[in-house]
N, C-alpha and C positions, 0 to 999 in steps of 0.2 A: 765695281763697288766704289762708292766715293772713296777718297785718303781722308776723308774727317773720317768716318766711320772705321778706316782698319786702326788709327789711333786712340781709339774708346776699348781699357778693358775692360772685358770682362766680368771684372771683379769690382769692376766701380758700377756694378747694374744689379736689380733683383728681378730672378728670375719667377713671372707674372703667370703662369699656369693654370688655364678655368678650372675652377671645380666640377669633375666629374658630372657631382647628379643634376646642380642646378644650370648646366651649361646645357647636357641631355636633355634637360626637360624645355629648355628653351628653343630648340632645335624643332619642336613641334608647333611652333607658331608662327609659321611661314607663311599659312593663307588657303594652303588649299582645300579644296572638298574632295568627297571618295573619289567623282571621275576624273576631276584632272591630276590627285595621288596617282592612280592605278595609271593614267596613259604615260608618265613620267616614269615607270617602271618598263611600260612597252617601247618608249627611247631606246633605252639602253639593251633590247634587245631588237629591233631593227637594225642598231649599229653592229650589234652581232652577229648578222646576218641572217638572222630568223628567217624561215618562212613560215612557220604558223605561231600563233601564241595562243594561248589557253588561261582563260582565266574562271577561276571556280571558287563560287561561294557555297559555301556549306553553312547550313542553318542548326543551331545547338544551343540558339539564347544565348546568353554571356558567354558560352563558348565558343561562339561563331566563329570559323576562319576563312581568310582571302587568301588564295594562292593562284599566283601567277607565270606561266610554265613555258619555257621555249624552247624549239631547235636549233639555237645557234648554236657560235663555236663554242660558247663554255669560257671558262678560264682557270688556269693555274691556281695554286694553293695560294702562293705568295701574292697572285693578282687580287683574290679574293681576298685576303688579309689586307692588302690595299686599298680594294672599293669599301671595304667597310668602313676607312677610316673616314670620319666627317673632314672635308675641304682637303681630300684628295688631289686633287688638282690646281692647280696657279691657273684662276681665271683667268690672266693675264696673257697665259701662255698659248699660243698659236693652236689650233688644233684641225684637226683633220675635214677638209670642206664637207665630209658626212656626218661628223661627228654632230649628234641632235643635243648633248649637254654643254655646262659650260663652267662649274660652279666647283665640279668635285661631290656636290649635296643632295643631288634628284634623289639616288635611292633612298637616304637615309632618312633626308626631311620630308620627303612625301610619304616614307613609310610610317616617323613617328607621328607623324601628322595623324595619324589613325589607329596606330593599335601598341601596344607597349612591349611586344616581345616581337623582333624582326628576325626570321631564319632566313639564310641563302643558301642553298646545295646548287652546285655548281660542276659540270664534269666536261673534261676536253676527251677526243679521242683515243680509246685503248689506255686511260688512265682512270683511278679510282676514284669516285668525287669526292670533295672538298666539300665540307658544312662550317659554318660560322654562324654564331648569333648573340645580336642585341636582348638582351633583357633587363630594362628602364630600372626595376625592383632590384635587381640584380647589383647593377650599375649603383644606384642609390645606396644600397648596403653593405657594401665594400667600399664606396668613395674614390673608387678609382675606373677607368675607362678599359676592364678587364671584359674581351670578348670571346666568349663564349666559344669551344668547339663543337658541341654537342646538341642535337634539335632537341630530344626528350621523345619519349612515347608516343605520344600523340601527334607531335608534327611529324612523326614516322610514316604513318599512317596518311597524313597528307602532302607527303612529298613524291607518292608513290608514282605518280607519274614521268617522272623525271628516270626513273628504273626502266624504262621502256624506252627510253633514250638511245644513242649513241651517244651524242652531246648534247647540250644544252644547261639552261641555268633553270631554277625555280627559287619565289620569293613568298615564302612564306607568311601572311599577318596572324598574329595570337593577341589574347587579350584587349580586341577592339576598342577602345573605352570611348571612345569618341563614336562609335556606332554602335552598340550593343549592350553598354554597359548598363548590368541591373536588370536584365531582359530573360523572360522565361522561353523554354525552350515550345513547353503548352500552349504560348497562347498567341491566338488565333493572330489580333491584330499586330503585334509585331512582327509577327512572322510576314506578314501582308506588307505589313512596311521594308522588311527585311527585302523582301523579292521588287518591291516597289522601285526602290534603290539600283539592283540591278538595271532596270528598265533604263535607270537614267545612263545608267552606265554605257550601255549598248550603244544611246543614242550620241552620248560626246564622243564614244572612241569612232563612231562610223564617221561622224565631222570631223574627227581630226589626224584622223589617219588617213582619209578617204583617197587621197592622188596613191599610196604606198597602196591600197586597194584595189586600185584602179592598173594601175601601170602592167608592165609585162609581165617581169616579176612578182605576181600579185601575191600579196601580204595576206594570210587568212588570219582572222580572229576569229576564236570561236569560245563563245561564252556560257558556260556549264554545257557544253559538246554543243550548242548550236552556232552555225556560224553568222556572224552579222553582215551586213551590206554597205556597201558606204553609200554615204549621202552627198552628195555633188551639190554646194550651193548655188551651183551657175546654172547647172539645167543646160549641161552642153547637146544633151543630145536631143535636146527640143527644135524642134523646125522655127520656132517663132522667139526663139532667144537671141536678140542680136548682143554681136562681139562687137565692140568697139576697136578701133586701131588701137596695138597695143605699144608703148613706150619702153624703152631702156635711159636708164639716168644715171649716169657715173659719176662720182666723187672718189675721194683719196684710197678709202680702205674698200670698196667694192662698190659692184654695179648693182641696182634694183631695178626689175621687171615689174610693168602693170600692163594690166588688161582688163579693160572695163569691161561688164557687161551687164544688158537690159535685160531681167526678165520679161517673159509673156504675160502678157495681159490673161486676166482670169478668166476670161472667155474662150481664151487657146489654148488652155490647160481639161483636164479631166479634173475631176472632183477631187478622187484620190492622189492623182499627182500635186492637184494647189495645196492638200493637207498637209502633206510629203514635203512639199518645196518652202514649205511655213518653215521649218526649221524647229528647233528647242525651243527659243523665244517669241516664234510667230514671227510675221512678212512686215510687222513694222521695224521690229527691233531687232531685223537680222538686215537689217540694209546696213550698204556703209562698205569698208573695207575689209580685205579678209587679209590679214596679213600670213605669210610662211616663211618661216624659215629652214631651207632643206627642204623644204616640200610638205612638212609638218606644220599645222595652222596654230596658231597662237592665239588671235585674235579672229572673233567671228561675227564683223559684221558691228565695225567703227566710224566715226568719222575722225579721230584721234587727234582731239582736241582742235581738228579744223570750225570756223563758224559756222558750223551747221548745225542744224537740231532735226531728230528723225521725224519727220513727217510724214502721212500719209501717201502723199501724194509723191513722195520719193522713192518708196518701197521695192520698188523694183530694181533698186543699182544697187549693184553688188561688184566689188572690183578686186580682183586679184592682185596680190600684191606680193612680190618673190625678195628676199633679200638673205645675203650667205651670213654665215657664221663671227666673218670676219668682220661685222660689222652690229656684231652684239651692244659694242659700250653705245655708240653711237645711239641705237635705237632704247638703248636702255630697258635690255631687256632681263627681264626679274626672275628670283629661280624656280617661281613657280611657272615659268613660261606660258602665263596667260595676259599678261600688258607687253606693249609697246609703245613708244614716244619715236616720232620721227623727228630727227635733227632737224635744225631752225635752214640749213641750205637747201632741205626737198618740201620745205611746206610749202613755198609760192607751185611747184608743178603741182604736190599733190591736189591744193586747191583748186588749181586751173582743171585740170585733171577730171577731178568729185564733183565741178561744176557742170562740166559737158556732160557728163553721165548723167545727172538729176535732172539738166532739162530734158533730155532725150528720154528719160525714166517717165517724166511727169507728162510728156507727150503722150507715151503709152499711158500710159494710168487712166488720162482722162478724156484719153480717145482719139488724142492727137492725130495720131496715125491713121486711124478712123476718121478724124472729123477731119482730115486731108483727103482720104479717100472719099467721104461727102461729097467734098465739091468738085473731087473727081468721077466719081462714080456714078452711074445711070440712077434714075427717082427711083427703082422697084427695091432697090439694095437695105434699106434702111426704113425700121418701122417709125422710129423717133429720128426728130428734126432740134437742132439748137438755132433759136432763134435769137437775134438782138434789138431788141428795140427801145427807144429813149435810153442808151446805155443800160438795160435793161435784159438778164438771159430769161429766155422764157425758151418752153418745149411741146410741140407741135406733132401731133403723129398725122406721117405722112401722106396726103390725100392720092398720092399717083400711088401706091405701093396694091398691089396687083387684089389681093383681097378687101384693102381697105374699099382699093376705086371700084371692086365688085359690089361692096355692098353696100354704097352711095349710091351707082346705080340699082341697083335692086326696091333699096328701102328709103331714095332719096334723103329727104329733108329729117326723120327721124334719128338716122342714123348719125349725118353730120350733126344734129343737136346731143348726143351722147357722146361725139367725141370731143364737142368742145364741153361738154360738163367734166369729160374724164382732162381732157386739157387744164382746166383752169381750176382743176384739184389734185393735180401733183402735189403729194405730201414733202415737198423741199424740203423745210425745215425737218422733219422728222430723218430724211434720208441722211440726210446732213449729219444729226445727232448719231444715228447706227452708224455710219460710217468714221464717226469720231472716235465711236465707244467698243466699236467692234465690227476693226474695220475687213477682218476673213470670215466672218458670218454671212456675207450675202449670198444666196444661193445662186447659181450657175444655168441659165436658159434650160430649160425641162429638167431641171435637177428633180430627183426623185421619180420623175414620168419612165413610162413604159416605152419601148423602139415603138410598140403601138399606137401612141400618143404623138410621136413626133410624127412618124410616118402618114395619120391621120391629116395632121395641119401642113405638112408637106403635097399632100392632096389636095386638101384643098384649095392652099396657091397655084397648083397645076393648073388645075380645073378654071381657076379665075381667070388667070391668063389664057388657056386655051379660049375661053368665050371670050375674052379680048383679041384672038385672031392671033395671038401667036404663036407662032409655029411651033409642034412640039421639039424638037431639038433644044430651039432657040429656049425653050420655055426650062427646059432640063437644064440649060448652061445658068440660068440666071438660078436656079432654087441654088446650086452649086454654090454662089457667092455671099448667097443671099444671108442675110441676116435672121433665123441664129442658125440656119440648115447649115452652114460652113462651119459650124464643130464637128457636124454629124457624118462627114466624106461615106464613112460605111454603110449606113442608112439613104444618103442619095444613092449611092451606088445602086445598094439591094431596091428603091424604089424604079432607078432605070428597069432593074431586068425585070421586076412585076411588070411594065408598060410593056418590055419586048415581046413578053409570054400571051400578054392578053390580046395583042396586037395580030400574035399568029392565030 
């Protein structure tokens, strides 16, 4: 402590103390919404070693409640008289490289953020639980920061699961007034909305729990007893997602991990997986960074204040980004744990970084990769052509491509005069516009068609080529590659063995 400070008495200072209710009530204006409250409760029970959490809404109109339930260790009476106090902890102070908080505040403020009476039952091994609770009215009427031993009746009733326990904590919300308030129990549409809500719920905690889902130790959440799945922004277990080499970058207070990575082009993807891999925001505005801290994601899907703006044609980088606890001031990160600011010493990497990722991204996007295998790849591969001329893109379907050049010959001169009318009315501008406006709306090569339908025109190129004299083998290797039968591996496949069957 400085020596000015130990020669200051006392007595020459007034002691400044908030007032109870309007200090309480200020504590609910932190920022957050229901899902990122509720995941700021599943913090502090990961750090407690949970393995499952349970989170259950109950529908009663203005009496609605959230309760949130775990396996962990639990805690002491005294501990719990502790976490309930608001800024419990010296953010300042060093804390455990697991520890997911930072502030002293997650429970309190993410809880009043949403409902006005907070219960905690809390039990350790072979001891009796411990209950504590906030009630805002409560607090308000007495004027003093006097908490509660007691749930009441009704949160009796919803603490029950915790009674089946050995250990663990539960967090009870009453009196939601920021979701429910004034809401009847009858009627139909809120109730709609009510369950609505859930939905979203599901979908933030699978993003932001998802690696603690994922890992050995896997983390269950299960919401009104069903369990959710995590959602993997990178699409690791994609064949056609490339990992970029990944970086370690050290400074003073800790080191941060990246790891770019490209998604698959929407041609490599199944319908339901490109829906899936859209994310909460959709494939535009989930590109960008994902920052973690502990392996908890904060951010999903930034450029973070780097010069970049999300573009279309980007949409596909997505970058991992790992940084510990120990370097919270630095990134500035806030108690509702959903921003981050990267210090002014890692934004030249991270740009160099976001830049190599978005060309490689926009490579993919726009067929890069493709239009490199073009000019490597044999004429039968590709039914469209990008052409240049007078500085000029124009798009050509291609005259060797094994059905086209079947039915040039067949129907010479008629034919080629229908594909240059289909040539030279490419709706450009119009694509242009849909892909500005709604840019995961385009449907995917025989989207909605039957295996029948594919297998049909996969015949047919057989057949073309075989009357071109190519050999069938040869002929089966090239549908393989071929553009768009190389979504379909399961359909070539089952089309080989129809050829072997009818061959015997």
């Amino acid at each position: 402590m400085p020596k000015n400070f130990e020669s200051i008495n006392e007595k020459q200072c007034d002691l400044a103390e908030p007032l109870a209710a309007p200090m309480i009530e200020s504590l609910r204006a932190f920022g957050y919404d229901l899902p990122s409250a509720i995941a700021d409760l599943i913090d502090n029970s990961i750090f407690a070693g949970a393995s499952t959490v349970w989170v259950d809404f109950f529908w009663a109109g203005e009496f609605s409640t959230i309760c949130v339930t775990d396996n962990g260790t639990g805690m002491t009476e005294a501990t719990l008289v502790d976490a309930m106090r608001p800024g419990s902890r010296n953010p300042l102070e060093s804390r455990d490289p697991k520890d997911l908080g930072r502030y002293g505040l997650g429970l309190k403020t993410a809880s009043f953020s949403q409902c006005r009476r907070l219960t905690v039952r809390t039990k350790v091994r072979s001891c009796q639980p411990a209950t504590r609770c906030w009630d805002l009215a409560f607090v308000a009427f007495k004027k003093k920061w006097l908490l509660m031993r007691e749930a009441g009746d009704e949160a009796e009733r919803q603490l029950k699961r915790l009674s089946s326990l050995p250990q663990g904590t539960a967090v009870l919300w009453e009196n939601m007034d920021r979701i429910v308030r004034g809401q009847s129990a009858d009627n139909a549409a809120q109730k709609h909305l009510f369950h609505a809500r859930i939905n979203g719920v599901e979908r933030h905690l699978a993003m932001v729990f998802h690696r603690f889902m994922e890992g050995k130790r896997r983390l269950k959440i299960l919401v009104n007893d069903n369990a959710i799945d995590p959602w993997d922004p990178f699409l690791k277990n994609e064949r056609a997602t490339q990992q970029i080499a990944d970086e370690k970058i050290a400074q003073l207070h800790g080191r941060i991990n990246i790891v770019p990575f490209v998604l698959p082009h929407i041609s490599k993807l199944t319908a339901r997986k490109h829906t899936e891999a859209a994310g909460i925001k959709g494939w535009n505005h989930q590109q960008g960074f994902y920052v973690y801290r502990n392996e908890r994601l904060l951010v999903a899907g930034d450029w973070l204040g780097l010069p970049f703006t999300k573009e279309e044609h980007f949409k596909l980088a997505r970058i991992q980004l790992d940084i510990p606890n120990s370097m919270d001031q630095e990134w500035e990160i806030d108690v509702t744990k959903s921003k981050a600011r990267p210090p002014d010493g890692f934004r030249d990497d991270l740009k160099r970084i976001a830049e190599a990722t978005r060309a490689r991204a926009s490579e993919v996007y726009r067929h890069r990769g493709k239009v490199s295998a073009r000019h490597s790849s044999q004429d039968f591969v590709f039914v469209w052509q990008q052409k240049i001329r007078s500085g000029k893109y124009q798009y050509r379907i291609n005259r060797e491509h094994p059905l086209v050049k079947h039915a040039l010959a067949v129907h010479g001169t008629d034919v080629d005069r229908l594909l240059r009318l289909i040539e030279e009315t490419v709706p450009i501008p119009l694509l242009a516009i849909t892909s500005s406006e709604h840019p995961d709306q385009h449907a995917t090569p025989f989207e909605g068609s039957s295996s029948a339908e594919v297998l049909d025109t996969m015949k047919a190129v057989f057949g073309a080529m075989r009357k071109s004299s190519v050999p069938a083998v040869q002929a089966l290797e090239r549908i393989a590659v071929m553009e768009p039968f190389d979504r379909f591996p399961e359909l070539v496949e089952s089309f080989k063995e129809t050829l072997k069957k009818e061959a015997k």
